[in-house]
VOPAGU-2260 file (C-alpha; in pm, 1 decimal, decimal comma):
REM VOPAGU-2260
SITE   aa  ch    i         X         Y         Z
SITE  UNK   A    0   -1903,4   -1147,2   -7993,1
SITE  UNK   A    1   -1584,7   -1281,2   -7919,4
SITE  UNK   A    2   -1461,2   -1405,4   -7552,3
SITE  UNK   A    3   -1148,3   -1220,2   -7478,4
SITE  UNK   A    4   -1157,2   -1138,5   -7131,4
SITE  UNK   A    5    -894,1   -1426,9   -7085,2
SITE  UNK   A    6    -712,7   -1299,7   -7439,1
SITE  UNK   A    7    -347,3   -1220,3   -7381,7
SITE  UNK   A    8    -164,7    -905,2   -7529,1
SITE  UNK   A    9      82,5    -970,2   -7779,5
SITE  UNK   A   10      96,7   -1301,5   -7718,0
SITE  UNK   A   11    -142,5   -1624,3   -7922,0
SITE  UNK   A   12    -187,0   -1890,6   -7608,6
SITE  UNK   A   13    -379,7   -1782,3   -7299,8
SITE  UNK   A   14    -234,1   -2071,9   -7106,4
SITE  UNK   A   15      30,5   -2359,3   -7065,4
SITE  UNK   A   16    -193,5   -2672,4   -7139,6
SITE  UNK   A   17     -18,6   -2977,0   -6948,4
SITE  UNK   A   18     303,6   -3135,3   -7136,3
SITE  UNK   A   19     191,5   -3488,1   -7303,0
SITE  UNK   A   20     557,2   -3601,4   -7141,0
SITE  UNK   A   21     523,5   -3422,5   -6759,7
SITE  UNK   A   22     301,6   -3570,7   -6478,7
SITE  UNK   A   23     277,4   -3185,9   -6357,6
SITE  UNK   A   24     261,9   -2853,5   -6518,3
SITE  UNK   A   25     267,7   -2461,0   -6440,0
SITE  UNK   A   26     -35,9   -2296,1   -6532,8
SITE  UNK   A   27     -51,0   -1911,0   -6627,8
SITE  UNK   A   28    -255,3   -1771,9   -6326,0
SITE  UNK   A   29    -372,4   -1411,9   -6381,5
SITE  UNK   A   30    -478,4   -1188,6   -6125,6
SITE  UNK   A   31    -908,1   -1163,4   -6144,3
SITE  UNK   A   32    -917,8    -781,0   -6200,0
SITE  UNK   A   33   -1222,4    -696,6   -6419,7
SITE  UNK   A   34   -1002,3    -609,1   -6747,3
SITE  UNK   A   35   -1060,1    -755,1   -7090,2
SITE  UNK   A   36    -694,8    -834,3   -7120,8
SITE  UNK   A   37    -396,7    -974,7   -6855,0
SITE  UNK   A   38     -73,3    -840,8   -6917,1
SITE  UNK   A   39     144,3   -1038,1   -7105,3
SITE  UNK   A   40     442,1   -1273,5   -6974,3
SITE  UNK   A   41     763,7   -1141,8   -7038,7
SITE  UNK   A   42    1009,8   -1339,2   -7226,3
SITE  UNK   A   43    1322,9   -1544,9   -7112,9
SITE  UNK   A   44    1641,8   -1621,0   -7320,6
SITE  UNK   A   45    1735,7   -1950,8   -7215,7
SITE  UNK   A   46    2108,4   -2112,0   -7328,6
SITE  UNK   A   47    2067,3   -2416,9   -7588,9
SITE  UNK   A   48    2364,0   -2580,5   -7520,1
SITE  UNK   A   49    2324,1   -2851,0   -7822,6
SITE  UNK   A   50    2616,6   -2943,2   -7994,1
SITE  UNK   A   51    2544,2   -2993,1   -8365,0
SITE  UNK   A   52    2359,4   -2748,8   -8598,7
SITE  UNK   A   53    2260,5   -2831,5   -8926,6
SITE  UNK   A   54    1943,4   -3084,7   -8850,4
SITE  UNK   A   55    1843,0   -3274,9   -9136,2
SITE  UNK   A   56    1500,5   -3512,1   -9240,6
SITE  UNK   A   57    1443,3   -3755,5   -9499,3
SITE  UNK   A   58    1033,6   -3636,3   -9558,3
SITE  UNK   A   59     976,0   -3644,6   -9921,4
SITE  UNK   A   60     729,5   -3362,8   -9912,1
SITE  UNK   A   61     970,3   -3114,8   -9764,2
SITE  UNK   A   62    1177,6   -2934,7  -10059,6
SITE  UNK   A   63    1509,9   -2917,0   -9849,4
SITE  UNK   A   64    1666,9   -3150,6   -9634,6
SITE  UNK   A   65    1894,4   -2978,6   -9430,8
SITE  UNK   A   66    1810,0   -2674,6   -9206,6
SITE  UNK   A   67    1964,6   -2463,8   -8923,9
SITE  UNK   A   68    1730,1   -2329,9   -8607,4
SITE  UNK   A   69    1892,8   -2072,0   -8425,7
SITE  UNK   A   70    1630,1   -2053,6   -8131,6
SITE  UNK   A   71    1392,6   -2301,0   -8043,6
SITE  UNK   A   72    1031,0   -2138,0   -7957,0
SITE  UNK   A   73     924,9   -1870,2   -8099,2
SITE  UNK   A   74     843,8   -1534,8   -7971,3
SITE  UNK   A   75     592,4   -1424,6   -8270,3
SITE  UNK   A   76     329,3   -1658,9   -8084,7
SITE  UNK   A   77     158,0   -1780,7   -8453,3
SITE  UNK   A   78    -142,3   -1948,2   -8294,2
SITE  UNK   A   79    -171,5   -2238,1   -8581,0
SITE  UNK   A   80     244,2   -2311,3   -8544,9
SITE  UNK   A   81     326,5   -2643,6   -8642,1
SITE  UNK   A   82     642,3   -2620,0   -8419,4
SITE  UNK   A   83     467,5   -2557,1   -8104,9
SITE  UNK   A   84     487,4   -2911,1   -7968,1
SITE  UNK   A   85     891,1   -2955,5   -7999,5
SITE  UNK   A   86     880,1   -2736,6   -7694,0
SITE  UNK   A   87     748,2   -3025,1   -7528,7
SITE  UNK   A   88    1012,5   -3231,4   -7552,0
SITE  UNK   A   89    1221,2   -3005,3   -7360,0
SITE  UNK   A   90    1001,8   -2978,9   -7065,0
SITE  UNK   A   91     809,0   -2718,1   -7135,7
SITE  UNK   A   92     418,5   -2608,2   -7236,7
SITE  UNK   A   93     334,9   -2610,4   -7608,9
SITE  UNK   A   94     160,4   -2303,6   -7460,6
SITE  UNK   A   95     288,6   -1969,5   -7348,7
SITE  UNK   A   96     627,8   -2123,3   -7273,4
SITE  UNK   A   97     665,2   -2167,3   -7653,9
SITE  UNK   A   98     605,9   -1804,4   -7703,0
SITE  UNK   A   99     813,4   -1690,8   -7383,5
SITE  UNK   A  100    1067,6   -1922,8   -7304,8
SITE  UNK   A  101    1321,5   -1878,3   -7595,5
SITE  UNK   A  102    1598,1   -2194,9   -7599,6
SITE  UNK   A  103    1915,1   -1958,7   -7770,2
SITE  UNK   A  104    2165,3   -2117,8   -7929,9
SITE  UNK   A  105    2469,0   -1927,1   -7845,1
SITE  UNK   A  106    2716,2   -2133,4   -8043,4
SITE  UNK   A  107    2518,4   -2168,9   -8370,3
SITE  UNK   A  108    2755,9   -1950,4   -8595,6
SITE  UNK   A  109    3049,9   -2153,0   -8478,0
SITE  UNK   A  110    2871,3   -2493,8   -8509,9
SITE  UNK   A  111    2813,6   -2387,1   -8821,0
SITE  UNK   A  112    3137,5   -2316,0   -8961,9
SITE  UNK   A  113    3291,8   -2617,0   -8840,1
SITE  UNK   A  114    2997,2   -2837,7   -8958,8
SITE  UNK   A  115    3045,3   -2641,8   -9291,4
SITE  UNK   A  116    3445,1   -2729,5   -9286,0
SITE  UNK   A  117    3420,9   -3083,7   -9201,1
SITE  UNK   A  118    3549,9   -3366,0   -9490,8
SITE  UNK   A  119    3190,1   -3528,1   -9437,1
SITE  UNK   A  120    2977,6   -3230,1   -9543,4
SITE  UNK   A  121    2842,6   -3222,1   -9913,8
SITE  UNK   A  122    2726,7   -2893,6  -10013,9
SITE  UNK   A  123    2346,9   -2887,3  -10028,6
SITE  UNK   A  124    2072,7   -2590,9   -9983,1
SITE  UNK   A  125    2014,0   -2498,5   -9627,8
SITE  UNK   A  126    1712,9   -2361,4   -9487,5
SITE  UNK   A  127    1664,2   -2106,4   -9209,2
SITE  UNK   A  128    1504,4   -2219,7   -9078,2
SITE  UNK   A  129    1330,3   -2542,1   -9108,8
SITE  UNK   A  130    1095,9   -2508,6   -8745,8
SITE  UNK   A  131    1082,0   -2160,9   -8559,7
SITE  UNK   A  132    1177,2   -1846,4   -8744,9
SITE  UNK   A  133    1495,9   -1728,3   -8739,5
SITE  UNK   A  134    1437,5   -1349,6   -8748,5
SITE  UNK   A  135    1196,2   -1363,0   -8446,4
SITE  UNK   A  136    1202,7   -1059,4   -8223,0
SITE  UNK   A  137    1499,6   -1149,7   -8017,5
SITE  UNK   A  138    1680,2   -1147,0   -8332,0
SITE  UNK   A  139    1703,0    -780,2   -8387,7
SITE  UNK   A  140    1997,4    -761,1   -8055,4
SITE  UNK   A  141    2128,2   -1099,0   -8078,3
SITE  UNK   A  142    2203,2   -1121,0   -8430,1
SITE  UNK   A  143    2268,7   -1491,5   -8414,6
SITE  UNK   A  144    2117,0   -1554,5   -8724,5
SITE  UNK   A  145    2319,4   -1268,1   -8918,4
SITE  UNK   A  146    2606,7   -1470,0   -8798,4
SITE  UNK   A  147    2539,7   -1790,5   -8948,1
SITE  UNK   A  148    2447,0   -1607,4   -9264,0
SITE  UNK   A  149    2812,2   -1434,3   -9263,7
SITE  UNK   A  150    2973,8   -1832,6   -9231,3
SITE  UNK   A  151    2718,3   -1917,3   -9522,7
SITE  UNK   A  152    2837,0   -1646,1   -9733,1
SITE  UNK   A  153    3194,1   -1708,4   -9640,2
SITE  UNK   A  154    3105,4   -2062,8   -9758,6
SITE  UNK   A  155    2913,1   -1957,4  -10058,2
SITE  UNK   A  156    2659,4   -2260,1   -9907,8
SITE  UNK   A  157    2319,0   -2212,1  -10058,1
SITE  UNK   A  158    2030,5   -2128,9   -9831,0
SITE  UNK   A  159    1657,6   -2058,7   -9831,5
SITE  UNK   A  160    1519,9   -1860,3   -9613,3
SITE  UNK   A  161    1140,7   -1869,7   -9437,0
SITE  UNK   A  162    1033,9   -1575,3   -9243,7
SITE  UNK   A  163     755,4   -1342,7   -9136,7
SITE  UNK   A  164     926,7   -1030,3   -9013,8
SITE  UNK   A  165    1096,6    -789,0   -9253,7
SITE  UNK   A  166    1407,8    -779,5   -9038,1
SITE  UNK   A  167    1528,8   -1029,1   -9286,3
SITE  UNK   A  168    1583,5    -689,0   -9504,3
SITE  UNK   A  169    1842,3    -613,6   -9244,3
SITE  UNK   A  170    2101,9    -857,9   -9442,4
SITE  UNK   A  171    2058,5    -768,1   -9735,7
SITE  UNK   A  172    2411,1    -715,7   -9796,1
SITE  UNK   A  173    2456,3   -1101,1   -9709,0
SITE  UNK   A  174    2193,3   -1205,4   -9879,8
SITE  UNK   A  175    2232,7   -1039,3  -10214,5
SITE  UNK   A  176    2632,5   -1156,6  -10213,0
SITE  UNK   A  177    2539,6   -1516,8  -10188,1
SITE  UNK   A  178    2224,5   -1444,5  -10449,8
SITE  UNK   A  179    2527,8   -1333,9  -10677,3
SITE  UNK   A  180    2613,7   -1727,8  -10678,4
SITE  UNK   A  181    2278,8   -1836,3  -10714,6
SITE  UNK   A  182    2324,4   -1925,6  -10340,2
SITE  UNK   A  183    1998,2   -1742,5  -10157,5
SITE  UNK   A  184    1644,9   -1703,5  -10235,9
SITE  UNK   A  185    1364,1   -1592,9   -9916,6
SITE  UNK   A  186    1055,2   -1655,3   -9873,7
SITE  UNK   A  187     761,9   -1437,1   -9682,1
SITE  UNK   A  188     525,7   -1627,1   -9544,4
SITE  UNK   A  189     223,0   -1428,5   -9539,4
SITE  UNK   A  190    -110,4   -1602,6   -9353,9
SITE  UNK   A  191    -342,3   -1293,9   -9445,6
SITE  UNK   A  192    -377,6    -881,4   -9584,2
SITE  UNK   A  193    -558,8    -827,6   -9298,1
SITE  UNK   A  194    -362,4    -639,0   -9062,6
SITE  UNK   A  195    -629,9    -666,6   -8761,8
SITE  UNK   A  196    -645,7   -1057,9   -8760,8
SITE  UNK   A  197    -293,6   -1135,5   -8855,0
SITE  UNK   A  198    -220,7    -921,6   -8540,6
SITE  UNK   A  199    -425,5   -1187,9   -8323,9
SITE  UNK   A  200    -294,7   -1492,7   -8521,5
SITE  UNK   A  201      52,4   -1399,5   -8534,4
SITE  UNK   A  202      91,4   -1133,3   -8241,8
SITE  UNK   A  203     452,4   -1042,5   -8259,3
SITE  UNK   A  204     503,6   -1131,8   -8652,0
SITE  UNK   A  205     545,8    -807,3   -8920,7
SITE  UNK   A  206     192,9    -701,2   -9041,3
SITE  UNK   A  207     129,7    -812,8   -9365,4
SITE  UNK   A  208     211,5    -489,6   -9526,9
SITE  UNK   A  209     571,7    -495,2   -9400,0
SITE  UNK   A  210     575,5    -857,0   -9527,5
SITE  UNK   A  211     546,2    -739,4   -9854,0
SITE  UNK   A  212     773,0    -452,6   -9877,1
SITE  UNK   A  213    1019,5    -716,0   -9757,9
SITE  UNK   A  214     958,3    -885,6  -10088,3
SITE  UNK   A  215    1005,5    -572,4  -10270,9
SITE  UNK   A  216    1323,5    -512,6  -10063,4
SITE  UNK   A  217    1485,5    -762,2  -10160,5
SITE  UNK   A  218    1381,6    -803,5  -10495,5
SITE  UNK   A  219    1486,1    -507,1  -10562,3
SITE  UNK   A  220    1870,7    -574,4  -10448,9
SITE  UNK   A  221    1864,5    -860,1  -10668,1
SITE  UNK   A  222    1782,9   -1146,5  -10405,4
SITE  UNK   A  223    1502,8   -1368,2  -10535,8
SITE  UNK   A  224    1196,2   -1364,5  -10338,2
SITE  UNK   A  225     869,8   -1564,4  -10294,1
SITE  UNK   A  226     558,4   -1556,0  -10111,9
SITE  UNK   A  227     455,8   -1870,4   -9904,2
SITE  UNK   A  228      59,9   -1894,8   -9793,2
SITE  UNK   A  229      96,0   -2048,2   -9503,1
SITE  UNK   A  230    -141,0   -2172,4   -9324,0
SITE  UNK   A  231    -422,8   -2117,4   -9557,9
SITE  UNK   A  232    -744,5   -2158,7   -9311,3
SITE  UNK   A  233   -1023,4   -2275,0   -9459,8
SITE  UNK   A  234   -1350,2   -2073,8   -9348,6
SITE  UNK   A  235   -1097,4   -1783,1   -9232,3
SITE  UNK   A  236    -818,7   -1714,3   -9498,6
SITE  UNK   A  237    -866,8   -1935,1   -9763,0
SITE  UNK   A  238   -1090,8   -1655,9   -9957,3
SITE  UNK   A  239    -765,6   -1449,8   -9963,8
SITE  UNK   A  240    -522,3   -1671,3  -10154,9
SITE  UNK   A  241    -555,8   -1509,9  -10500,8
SITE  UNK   A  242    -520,4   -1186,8  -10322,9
SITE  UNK   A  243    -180,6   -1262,0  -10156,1
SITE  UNK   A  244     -67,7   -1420,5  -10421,5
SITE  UNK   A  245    -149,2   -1124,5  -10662,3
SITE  UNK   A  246       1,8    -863,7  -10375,2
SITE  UNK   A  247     337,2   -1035,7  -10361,2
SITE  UNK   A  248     356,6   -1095,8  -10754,4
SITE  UNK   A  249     288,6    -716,1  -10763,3
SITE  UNK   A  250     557,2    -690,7  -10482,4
SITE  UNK   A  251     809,8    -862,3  -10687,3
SITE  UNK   A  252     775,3   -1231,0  -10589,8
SITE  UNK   A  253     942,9   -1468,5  -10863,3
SITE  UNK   A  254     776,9   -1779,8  -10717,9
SITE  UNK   A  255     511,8   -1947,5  -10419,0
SITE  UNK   A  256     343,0   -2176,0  -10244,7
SITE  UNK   A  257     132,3   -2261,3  -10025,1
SITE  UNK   A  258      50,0   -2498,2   -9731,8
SITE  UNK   A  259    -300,9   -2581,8   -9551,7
SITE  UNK   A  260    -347,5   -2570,8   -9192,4
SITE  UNK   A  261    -198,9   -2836,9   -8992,4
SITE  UNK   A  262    -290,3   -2875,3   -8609,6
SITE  UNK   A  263      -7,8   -3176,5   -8476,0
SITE  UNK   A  264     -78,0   -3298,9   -8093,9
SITE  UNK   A  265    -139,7   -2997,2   -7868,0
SITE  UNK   A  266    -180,3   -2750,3   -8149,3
SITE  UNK   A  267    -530,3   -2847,1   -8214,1
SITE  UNK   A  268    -698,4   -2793,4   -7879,0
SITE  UNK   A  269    -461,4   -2437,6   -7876,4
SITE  UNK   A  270    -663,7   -2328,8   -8224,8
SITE  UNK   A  271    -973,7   -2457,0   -8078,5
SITE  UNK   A  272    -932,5   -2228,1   -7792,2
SITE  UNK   A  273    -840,7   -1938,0   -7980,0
SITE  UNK   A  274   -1151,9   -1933,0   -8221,7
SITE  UNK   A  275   -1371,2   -1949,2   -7915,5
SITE  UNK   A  276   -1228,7   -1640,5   -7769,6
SITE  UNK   A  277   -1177,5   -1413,8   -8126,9
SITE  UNK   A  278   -1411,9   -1575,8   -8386,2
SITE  UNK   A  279   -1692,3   -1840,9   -8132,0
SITE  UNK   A  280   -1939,6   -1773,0   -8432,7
SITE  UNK   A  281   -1677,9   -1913,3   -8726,7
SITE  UNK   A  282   -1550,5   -2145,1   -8455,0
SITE  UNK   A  283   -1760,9   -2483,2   -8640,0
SITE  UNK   A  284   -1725,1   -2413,8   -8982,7
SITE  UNK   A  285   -1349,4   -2344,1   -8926,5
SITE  UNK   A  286   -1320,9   -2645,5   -8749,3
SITE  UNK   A  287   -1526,7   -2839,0   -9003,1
SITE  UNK   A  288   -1328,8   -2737,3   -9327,3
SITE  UNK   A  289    -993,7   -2828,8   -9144,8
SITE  UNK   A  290   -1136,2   -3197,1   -9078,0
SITE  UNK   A  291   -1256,2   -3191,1   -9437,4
SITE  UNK   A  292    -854,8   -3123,6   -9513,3
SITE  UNK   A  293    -762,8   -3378,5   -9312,2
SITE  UNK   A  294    -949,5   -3705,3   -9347,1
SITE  UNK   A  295   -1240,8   -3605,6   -9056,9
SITE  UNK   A  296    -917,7   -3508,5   -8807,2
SITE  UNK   A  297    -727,8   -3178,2   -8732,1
SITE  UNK   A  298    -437,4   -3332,6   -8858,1
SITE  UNK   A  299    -316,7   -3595,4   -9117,1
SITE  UNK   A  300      87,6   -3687,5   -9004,0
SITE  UNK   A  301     117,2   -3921,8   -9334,1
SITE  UNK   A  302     375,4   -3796,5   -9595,8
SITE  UNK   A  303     223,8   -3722,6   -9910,9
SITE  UNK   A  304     -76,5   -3560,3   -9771,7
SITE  UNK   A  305      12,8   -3350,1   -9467,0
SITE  UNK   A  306     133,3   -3069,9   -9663,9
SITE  UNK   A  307    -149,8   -3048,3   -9917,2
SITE  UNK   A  308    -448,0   -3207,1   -9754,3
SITE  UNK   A  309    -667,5   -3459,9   -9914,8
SITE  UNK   A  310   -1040,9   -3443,3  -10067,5
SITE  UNK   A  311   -1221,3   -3213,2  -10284,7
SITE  UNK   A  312   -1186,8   -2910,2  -10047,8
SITE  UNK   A  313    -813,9   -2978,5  -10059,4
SITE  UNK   A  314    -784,4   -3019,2  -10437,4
SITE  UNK   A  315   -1026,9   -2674,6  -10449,2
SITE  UNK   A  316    -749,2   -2498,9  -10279,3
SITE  UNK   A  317    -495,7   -2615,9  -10487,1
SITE  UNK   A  318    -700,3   -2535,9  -10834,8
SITE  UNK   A  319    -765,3   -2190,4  -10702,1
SITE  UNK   A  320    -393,2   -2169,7  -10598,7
SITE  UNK   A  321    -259,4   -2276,7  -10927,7
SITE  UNK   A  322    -466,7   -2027,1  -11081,9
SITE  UNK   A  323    -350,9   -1724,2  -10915,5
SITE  UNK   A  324     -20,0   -1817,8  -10987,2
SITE  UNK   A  325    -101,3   -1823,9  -11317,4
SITE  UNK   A  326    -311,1   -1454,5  -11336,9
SITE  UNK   A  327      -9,8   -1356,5  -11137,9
SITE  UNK   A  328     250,4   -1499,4  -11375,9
SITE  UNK   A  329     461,4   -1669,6  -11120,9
SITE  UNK   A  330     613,2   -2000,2  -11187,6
SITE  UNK   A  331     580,6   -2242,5  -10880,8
SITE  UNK   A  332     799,1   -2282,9  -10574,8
SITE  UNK   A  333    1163,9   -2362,3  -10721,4
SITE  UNK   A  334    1420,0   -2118,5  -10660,1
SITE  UNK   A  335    1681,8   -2237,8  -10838,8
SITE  UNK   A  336    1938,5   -2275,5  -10643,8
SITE  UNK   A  337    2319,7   -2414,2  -10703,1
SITE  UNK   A  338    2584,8   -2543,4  -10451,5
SITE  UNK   A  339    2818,1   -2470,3  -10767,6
SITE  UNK   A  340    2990,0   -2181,3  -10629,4
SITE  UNK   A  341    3061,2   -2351,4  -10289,4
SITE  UNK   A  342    3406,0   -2307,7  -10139,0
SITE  UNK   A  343    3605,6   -2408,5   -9811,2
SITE  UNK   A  344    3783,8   -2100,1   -9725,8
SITE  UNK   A  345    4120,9   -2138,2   -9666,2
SITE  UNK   A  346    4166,7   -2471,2   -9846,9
SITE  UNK   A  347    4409,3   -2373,1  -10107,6
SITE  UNK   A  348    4628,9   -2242,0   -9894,3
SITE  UNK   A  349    4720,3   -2582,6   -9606,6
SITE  UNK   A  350    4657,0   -2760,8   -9948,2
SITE  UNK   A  351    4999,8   -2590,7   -9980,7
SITE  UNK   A  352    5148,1   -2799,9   -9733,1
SITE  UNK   A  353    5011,3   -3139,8   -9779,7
């Protein structure tokens, strides 16, 4: 049966395990009241006060290399997130703190813009975002990543978007002006069809359902739209694949792709600790069929293999992957998209004056 008494509501960590940087740490104490749950710590809204915002990388198994993060941490509390141990480097718990302490960058829009306007910027795809997701609860009242969408489409600056919640839906408007320029395409990453363990692996994220009316959504107002598997969990999800990929083709997904667990630094002793309180009997296998993925670790950081995995189990995935795309007549994971629309606004007119 599964240990929950020290399970969390709403939220994926129990606990703050100690930073890998800090010689101390706060630990989540809960009261010892005979309960199977603790009530949940609220969230804080903390100001990011960086001063750049389109972040870029040079890995040559990521499809964009540019990307704009309006929060750092993420409040839907995915369990398996890659992203968890950035929060680290700004002095926090890969923990709870990365579900409840949410850095907000006030200034994004305007960072944006100016980034956008500057002689030095080439018009490329941008992706929102490339680490936590941009329509995350807090989203929904601060509307910072509407904002930057409004400077994209002012722009006519392509951008992908990755996201589970179907608040994306919200901007459509945005969205499907830029998809009239070829300039947008989303993404719904959907981990599962099962609304009872998404809701312990992704606490705060849209149930899977909602995921894919998103994709129907926007589809239907013209926006192209794809589903992402991500993380497929081997002993857990990975039975589901041909299933998701068949719901969102049905949905009105033009393309997809998928991505096997990865567990980075602190991540993997998080996972561990959530299987032994929701799933201790699946715990080994689980564990097992990851290290399979990764070359007998939790994780394989090397380019070229940490987004597909390596060995027959991996290569399995990817065959049966392949094949639903096929059944499912979708195409792969391009969108398509074309910076040839992009504009400066304004630049005609102090042209005018040169």
């Amino acid at each position: 049966m599964p240990d929950e008494r020290t399970t969390i509501h709403g939220r994926g960590a129990a606990d703050n395990p100690p930073n890998r940087f800090e010689k101390s740490w706060h630990e989540f104490a809960p009261d010892d009241g005979d309960h199977d749950e603790v009530p949940a710590p609220s969230t804080q809204l903390l100001k990011d006060s960086s001063r750049t915002i389109i972040a870029t990388n040079d890995s040559p198994d990521i499809s964009f290399d540019a990307s704009i993060n309006p929060y750092r941490g993420c409040e839907h509390g995915c369990i398996y997130c890659y992203a968890r141990p950035t929060h680290e480097f700004l002095g926090f718990s890969a923990g709870l703190d990365f579900e409840t302490k949410i850095m907000v960058k006030e200034d994004a829009p305007e960072l944006l813009r100016r980034e956008l306007s500057s002689p030095r910027w080439k018009p490329k795809t941008i992706a929102l975002s490339g680490v936590t997701d941009a329509y995350q609860p807090v989203e929904r009242r601060l509307r910072l990543t509407r904002r930057c969408l409004e400077v994209l489409a002012e722009f006519r600056n392509p951008v992908v978007i990755i996201t589970k919640n179907r608040l994306v839906t919200r901007d459509l408007d945005l969205l499907a002006a830029l998809a009239e320029h070829r300039a947008a395409a989303v993404f719904l990453s959907v981990t599962t069809l099962d609304a009872g363990l998404a809701r312990t692996l992704e606490p705060r994220a849209s149930i899977p359902e909602f995921r894919l009316s998103a994709i129907a959504k926007l589809a239907a107002a013209g926006v192209p739209a794809g589903v992402l598997v991500a993380p497929v969990i081997p002993g857990l999800t990975d039975h589901e694949l041909p299933a998701i990929v068949a719901a969102a083709a049905q949905a009105g997904a033009q393309f997809a792709g998928f991505t096997p667990i990865r567990l980075p630094l602190g991540v993997g002793p998080l996972f561990e600790d959530w299987l032994t309180r929701h799933f201790p009997d699946r715990k080994e296998k689980v564990l097992q069929r990851i290290k399979g993925l990764r070359n007998g670790r939790l994780n394989d950081p090397q380019f070229g293999s940490r987004m597909r995995g390596q060995g027959e189990f991996a290569e399995m995935i990817a065959q049966m992957f392949a094949l639903a795309c096929r059944k499912a007549g979708l195409v792969g994971r391009s969108t398509g998209l074309s910076t040839e629309a992009f504009r400066k606004p304004g630049a005609k007119q102090l042209s005018l004056f040169d």
